[in-house]
N, CA, C and O of each residue as an XYZ file, in Angstrom:
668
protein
N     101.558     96.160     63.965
C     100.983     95.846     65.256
C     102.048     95.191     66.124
O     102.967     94.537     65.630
N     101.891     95.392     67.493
C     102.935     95.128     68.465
C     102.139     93.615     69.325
O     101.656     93.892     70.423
N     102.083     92.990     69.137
C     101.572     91.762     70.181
C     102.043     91.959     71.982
O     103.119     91.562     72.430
N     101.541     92.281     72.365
C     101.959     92.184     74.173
C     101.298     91.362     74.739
O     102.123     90.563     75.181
N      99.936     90.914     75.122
C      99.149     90.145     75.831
C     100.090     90.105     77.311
O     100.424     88.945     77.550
N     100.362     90.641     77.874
C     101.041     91.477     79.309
C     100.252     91.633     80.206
O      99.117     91.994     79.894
N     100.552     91.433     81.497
C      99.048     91.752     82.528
C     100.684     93.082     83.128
O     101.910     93.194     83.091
N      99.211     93.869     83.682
C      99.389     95.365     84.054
C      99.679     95.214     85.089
O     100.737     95.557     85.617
N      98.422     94.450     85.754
C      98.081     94.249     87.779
C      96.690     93.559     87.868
O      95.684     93.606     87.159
N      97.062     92.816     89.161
C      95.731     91.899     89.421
C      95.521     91.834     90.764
O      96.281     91.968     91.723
N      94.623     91.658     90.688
C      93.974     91.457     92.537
C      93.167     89.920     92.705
O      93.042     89.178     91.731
N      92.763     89.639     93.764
C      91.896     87.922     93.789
C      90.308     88.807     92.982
O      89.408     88.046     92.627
N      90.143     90.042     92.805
C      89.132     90.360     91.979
C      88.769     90.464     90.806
O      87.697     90.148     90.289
N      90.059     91.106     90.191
C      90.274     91.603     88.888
C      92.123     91.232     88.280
O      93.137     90.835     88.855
N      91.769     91.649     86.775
C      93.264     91.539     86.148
C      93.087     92.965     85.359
O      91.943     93.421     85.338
N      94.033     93.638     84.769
C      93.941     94.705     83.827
C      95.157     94.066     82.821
O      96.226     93.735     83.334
N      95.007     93.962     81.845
C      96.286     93.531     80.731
C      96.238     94.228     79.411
O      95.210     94.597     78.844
N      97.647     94.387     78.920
C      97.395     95.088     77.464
C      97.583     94.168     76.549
O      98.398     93.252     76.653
N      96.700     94.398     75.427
C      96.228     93.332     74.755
C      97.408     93.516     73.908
O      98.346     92.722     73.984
N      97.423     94.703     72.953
C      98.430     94.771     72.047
C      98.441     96.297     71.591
O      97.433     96.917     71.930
N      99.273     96.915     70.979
C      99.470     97.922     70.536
C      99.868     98.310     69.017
O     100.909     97.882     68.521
N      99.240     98.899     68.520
C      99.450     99.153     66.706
C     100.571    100.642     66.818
O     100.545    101.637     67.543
N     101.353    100.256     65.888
C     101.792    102.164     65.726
C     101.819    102.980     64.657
O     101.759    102.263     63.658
N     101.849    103.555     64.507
C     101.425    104.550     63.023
C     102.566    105.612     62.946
O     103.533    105.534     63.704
N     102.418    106.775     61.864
C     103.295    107.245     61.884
C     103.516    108.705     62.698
O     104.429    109.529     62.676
N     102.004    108.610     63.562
C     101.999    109.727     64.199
C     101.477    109.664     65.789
O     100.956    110.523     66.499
N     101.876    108.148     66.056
C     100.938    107.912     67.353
C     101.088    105.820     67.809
O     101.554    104.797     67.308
N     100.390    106.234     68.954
C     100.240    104.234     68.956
C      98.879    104.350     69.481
O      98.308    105.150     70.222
N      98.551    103.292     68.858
C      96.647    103.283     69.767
C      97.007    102.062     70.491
O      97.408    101.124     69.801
N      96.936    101.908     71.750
C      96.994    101.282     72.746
C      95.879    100.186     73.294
O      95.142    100.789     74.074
N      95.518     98.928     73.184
C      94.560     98.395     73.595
C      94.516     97.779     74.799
O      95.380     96.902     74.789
N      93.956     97.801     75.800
C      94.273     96.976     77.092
C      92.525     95.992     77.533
O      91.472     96.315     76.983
N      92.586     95.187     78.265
C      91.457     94.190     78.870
C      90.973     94.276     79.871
O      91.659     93.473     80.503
N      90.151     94.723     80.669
C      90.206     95.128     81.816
C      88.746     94.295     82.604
O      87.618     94.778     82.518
N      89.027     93.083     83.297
C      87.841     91.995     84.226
C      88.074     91.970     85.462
O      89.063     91.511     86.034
N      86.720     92.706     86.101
C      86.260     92.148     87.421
C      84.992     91.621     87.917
O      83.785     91.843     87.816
N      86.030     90.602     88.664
C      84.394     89.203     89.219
C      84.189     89.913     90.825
O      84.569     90.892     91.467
N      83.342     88.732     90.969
C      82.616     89.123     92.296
C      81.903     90.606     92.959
O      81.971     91.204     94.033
N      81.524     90.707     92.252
C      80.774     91.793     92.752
C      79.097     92.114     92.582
O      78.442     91.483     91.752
N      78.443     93.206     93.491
C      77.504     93.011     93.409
C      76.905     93.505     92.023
O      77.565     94.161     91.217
N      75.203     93.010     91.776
C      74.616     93.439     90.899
C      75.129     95.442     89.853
O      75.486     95.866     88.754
N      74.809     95.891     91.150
C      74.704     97.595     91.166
C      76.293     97.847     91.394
O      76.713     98.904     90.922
N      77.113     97.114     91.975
C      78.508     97.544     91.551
C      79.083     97.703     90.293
O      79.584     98.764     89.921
N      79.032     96.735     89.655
C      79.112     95.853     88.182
C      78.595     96.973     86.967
O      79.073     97.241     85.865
N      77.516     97.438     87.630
C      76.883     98.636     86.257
C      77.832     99.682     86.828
O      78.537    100.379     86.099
N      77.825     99.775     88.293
C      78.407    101.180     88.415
C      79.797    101.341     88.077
O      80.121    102.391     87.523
N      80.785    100.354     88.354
C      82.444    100.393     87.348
C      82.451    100.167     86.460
O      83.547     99.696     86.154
N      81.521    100.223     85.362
C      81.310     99.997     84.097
C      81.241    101.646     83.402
O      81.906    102.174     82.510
N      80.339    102.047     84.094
C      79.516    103.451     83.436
C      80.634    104.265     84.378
O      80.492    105.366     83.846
N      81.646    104.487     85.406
C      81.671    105.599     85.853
C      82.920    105.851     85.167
O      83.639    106.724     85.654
N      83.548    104.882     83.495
C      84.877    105.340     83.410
C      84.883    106.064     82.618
O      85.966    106.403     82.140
N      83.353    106.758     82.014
C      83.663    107.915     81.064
C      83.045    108.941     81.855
O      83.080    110.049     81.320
N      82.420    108.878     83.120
C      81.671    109.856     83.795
C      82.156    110.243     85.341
O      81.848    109.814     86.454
N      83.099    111.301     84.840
C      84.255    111.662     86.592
C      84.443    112.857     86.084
O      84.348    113.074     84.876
N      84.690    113.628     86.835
C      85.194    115.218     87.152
C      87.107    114.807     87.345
O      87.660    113.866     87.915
N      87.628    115.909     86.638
C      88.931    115.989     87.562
C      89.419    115.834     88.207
O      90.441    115.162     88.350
N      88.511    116.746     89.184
C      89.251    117.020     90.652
C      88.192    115.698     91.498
O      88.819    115.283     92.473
N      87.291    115.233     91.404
C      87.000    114.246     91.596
C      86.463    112.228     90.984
O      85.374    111.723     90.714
N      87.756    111.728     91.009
C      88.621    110.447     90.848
C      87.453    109.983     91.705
O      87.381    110.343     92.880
N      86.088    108.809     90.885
C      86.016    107.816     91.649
C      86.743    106.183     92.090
O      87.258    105.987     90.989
N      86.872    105.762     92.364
C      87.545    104.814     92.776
C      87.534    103.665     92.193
O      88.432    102.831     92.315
N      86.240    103.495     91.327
C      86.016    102.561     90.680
C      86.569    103.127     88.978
O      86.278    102.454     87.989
N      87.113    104.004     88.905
C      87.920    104.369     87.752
C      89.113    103.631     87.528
O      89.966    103.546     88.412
N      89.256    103.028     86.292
C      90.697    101.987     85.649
C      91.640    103.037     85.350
O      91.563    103.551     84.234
N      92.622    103.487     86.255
C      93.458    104.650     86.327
C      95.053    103.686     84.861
O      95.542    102.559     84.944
N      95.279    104.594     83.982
C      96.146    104.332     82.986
C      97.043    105.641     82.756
O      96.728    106.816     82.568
N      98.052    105.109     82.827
C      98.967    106.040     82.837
C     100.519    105.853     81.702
O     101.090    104.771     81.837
N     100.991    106.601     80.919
C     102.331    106.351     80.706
C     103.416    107.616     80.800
O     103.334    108.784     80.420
N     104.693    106.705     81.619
C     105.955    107.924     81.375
C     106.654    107.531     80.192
O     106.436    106.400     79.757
N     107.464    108.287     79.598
C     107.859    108.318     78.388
C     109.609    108.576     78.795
O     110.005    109.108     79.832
N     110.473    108.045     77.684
C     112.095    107.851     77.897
C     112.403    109.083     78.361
O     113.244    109.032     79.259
N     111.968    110.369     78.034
C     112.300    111.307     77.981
C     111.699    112.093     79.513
O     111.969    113.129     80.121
N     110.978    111.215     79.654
C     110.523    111.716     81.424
C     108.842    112.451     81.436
O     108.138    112.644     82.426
N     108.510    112.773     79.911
C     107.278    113.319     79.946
C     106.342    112.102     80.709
O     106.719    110.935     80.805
N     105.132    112.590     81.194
C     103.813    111.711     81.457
C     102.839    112.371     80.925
O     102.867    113.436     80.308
N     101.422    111.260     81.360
C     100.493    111.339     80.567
C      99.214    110.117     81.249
O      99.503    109.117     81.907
N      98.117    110.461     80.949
C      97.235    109.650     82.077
C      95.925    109.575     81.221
O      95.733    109.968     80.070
N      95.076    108.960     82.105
C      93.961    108.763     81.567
C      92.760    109.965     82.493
O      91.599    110.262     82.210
N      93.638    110.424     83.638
C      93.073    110.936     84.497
C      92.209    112.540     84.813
O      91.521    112.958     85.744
N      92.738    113.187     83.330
C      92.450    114.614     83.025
C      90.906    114.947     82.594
O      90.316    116.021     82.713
N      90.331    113.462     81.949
C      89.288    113.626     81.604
C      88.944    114.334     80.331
O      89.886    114.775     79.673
N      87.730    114.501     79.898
C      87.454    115.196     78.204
C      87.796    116.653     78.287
O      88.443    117.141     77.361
N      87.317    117.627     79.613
C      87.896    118.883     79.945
C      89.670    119.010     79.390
O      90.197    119.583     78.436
N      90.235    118.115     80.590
C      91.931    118.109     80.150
C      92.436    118.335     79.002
O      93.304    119.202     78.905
N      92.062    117.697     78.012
C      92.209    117.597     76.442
C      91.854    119.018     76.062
O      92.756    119.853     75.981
N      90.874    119.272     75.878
C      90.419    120.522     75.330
C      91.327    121.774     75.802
O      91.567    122.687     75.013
N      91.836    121.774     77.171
C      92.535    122.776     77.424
C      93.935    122.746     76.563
O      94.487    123.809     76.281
N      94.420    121.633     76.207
C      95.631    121.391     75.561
C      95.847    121.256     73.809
O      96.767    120.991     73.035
N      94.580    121.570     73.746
C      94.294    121.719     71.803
C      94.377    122.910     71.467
O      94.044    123.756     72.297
N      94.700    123.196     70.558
C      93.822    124.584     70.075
C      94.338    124.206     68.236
O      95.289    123.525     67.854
N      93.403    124.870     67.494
C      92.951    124.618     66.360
C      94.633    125.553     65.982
O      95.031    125.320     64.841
N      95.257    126.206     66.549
C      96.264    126.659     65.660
C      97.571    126.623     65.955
O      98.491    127.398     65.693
N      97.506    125.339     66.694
C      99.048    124.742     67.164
C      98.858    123.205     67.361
O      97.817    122.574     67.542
N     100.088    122.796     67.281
C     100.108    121.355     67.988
C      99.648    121.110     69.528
O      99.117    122.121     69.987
N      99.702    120.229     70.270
C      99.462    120.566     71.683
C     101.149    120.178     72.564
O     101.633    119.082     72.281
N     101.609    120.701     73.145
C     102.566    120.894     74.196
C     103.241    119.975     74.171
O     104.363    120.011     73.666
N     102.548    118.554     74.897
C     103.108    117.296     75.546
C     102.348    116.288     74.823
O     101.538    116.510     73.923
N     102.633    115.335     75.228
C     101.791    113.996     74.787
C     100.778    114.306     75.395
O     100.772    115.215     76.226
N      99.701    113.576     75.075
C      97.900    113.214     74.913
C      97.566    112.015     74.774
O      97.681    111.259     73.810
N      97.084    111.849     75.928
C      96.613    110.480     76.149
C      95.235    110.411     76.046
O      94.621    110.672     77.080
N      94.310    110.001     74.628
C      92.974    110.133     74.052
C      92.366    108.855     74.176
O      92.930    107.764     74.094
N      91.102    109.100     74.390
C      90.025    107.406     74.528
C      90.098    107.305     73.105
O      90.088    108.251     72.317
N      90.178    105.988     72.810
C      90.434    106.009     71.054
C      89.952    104.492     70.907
O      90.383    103.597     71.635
N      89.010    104.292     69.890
C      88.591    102.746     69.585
C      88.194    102.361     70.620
O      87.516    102.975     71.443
N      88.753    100.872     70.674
C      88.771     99.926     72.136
C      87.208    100.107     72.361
O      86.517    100.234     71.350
N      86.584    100.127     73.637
C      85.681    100.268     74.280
C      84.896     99.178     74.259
O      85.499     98.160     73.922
N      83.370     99.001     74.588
C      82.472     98.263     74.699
C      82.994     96.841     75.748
O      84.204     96.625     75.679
N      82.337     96.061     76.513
C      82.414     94.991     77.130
C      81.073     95.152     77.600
O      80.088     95.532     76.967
N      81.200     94.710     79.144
C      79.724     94.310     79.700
C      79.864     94.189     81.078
O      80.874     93.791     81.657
N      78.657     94.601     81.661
C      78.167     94.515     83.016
C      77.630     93.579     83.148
O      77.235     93.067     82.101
N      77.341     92.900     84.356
C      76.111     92.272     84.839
C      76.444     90.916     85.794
O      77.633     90.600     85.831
N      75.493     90.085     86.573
C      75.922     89.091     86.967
C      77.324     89.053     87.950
O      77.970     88.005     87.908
N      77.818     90.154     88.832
C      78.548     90.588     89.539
C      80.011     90.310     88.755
O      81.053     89.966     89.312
N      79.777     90.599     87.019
C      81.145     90.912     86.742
C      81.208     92.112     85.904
O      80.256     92.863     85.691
N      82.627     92.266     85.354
C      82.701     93.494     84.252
C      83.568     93.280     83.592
O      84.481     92.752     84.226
N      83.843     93.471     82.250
C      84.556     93.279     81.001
C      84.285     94.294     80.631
O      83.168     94.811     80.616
N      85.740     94.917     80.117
C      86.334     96.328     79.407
C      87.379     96.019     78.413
O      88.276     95.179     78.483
N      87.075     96.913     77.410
C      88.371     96.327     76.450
C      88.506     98.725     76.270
O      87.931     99.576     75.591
N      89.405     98.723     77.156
C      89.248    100.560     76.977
C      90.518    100.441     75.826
O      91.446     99.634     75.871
N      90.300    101.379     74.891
C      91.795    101.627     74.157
C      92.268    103.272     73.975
O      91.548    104.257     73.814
N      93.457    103.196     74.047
C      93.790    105.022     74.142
C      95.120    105.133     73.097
O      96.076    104.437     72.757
N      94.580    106.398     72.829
C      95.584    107.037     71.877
C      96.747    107.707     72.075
O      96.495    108.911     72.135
N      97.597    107.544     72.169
C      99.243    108.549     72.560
C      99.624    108.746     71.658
O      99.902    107.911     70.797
N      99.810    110.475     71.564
C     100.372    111.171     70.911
C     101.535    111.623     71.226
O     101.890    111.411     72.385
N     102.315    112.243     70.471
C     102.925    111.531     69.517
C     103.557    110.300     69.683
O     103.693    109.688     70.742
N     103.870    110.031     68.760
C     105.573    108.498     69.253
C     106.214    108.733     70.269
O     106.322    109.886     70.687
N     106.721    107.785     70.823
C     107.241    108.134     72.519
C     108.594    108.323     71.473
O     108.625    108.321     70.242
N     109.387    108.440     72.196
C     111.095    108.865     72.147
C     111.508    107.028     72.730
O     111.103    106.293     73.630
N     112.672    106.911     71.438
C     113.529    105.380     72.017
C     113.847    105.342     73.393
O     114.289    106.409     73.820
N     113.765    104.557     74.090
C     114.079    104.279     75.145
C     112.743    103.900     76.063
O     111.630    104.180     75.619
N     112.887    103.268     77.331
C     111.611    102.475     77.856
C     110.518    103.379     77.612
O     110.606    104.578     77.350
N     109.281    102.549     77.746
C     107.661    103.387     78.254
C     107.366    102.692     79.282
O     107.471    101.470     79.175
N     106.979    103.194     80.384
C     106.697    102.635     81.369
C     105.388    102.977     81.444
O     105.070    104.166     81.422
N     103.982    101.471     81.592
C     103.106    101.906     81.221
C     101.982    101.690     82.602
O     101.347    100.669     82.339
N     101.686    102.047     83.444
C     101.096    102.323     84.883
C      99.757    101.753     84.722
O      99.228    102.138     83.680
N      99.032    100.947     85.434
C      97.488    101.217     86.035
C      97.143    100.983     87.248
O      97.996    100.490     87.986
N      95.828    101.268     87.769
C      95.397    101.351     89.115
C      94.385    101.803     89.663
O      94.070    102.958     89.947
N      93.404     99.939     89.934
C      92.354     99.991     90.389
C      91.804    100.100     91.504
O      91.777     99.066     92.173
N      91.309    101.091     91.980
C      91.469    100.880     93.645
C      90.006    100.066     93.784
O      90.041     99.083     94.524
N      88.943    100.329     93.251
C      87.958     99.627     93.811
C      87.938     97.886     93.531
O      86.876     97.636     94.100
N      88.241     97.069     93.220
C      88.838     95.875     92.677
C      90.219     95.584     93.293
O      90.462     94.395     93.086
N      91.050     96.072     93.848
C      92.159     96.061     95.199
C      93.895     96.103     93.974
O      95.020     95.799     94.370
N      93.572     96.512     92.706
C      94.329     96.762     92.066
C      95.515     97.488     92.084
O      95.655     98.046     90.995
N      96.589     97.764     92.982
C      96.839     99.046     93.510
C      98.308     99.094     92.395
O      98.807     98.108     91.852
N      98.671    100.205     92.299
C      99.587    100.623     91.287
C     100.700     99.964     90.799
O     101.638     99.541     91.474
N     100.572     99.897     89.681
C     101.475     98.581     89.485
C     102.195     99.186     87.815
O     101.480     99.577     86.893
N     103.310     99.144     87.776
C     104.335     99.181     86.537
C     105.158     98.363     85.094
O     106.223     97.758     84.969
N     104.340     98.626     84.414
C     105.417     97.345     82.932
C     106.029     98.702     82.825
O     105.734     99.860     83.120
N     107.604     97.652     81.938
C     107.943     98.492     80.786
C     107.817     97.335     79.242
O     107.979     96.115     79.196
N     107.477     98.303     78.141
C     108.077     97.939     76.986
C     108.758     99.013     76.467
O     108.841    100.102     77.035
N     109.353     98.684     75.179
C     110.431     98.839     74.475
C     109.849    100.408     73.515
O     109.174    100.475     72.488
N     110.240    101.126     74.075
C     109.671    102.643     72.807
C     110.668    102.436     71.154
O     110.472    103.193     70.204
N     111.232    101.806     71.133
C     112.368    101.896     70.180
C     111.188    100.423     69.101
O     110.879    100.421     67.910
N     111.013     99.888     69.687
C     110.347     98.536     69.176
C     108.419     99.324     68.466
O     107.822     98.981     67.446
N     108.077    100.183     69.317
C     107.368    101.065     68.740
C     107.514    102.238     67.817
O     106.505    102.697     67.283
N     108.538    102.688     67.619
C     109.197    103.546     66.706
C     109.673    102.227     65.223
O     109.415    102.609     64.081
N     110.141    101.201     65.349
C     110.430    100.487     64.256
C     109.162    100.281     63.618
O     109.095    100.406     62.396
N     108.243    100.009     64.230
C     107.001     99.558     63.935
C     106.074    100.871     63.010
O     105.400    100.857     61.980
N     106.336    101.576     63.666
C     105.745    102.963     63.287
C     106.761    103.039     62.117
O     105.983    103.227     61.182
N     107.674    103.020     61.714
C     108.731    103.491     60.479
C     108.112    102.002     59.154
O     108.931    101.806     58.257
N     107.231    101.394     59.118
C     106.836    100.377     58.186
C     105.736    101.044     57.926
O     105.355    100.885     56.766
N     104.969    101.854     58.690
C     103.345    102.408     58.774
C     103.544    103.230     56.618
O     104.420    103.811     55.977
N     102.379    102.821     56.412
C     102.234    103.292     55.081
C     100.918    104.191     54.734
O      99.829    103.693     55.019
N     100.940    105.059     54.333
C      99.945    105.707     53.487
C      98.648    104.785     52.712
O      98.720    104.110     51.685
N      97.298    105.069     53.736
C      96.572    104.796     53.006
C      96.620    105.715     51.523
O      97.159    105.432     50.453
N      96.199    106.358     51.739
C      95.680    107.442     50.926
C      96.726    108.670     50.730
O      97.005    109.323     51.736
N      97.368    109.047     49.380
C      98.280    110.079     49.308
C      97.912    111.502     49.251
O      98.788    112.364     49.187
């Protein structure tokens, strides 16, 4: 496991931060925190529920936009949706590029004009040594695009200790 506790981007509304990151020998599952205050009753349910329920081609605003580029220049988002994925699988190949999958993480809470998210995502494969630059961006919460880097090489060491449950 990688410890980060890192903030992403914040507004006087909200913060988005990554909590920490595990790596394995075929991937990192990514955990991040994601709180916003002040808002109304019916806002609060509605940026809660709309981050598994968006179309493609239509991005609501109240979506926690996550993104990473990789050393090697590939990207990868949260933004393709469950469609996206599926176009990039197929049962008799690997897929192309990296894949950025909803993985674990999840559950927090609505209500009382706030919201708590703990979203976590899966990247496939291991990035390549050299930076990850890891993106988010909230527009409804005044979050607007904002950039870390950590260390891909520090995730690759981490991933080279990963052991076999099961042989």
């Amino acid at each position: 496991m990688i410890p980060k506790g890192v903030v992403l981007g914040r507004s006087d509304r909200a913060v988005v931060a990554l909590s920490h990151a595990v790596a394995y020998s075929t991937g990192v599952a990514f955990e991040f925190l994601a709180r916003a205050r002040g808002l109304a009753r019916s806002e609060s349910n509605r940026v809660f529920h709309e981050q598994h329920m968006f179309e493609e081609e239509d991005l609501p605003d109240t979506l926690l936009r996550i993104g990473f580029e990789l050393a090697d220049g590939r990207r990868v988002s949260n933004l393709g949706g469950r469609r996206a994925h599926r176009k990039l699988m197929s049962p008799d190949a690997p897929p192309d590029g990296p894949l950025l999958l909803p993985h674990a993480g999840g559950g927090g809470n609505a209500g009382s004009g706030q919201v708590t998210m703990k979203p976590g995502y899966w990247l496939w494969p291991l990035p390549p040594s050299g930076p990850v630059r890891i993106s988010c961006e909230w527009p409804f919460v005044g979050i607007p695009l904002t950039t870390i880097e950590i260390d891909g090489r520090a995730l690759l060491d981490a991933a080279s200790q990963a052991r076999s449950v099961w042989p």
